[in-house]
N, C-alpha and C positions, 0 to 999 in steps of 0.2 A: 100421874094422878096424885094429887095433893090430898082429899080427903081430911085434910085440918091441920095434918100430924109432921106433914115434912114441906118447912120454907124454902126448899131446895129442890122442888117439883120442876119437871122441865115437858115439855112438848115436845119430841123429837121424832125426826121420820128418817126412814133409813133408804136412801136411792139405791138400785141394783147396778151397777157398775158393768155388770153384762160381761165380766171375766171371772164371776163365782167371790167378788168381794162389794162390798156395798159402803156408802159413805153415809153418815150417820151427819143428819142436817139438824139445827135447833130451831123451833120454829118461832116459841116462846116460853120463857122463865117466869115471868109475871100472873099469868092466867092457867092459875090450877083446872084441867078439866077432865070428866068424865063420861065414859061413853061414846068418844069423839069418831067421827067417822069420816073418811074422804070419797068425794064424789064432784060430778063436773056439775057448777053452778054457773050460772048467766053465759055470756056469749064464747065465755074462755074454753081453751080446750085442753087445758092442763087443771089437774084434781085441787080443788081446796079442800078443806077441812071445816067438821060443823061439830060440836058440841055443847055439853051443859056443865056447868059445876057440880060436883057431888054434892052442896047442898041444897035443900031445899027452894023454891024459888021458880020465877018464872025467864028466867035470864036464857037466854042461847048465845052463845059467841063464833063467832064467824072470823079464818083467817081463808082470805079472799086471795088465792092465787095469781097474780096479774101477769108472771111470767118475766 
């Protein structure tokens, strides 16, 4: 989460490896966000992600899992 303060924000999700270690994926550097959550969108069956920017505004950003 960027919040203004760090140009160094990342998006990252952590895959479960299923042997008790997990692999830490970047999803995006560019696009500070806040509140983000994952869930299954359109016909795909693997989770995307949806959030908003911590600031103010009518903006939602969408990274769209395609697999």
């Amino acid at each position: 989460m960027g919040l203004g303060k760090d140009p160094n924000s990342k998006l990252l999700v952590y895959l479960n490896r299923g042997d008790g270690t997990f692999e830490e994926v970047l999803v995006d550097d560019a696009h500070p966000t806040h509140c983000a959550r994952a869930g299954l969108l359109g016909d795909s069956r693997l989770p995307s992600i949806v959030g908003k920017p911590y600031s103010p505004g009518e903006q939602v950003d969408l990274w769209l899992n395609r697999g």
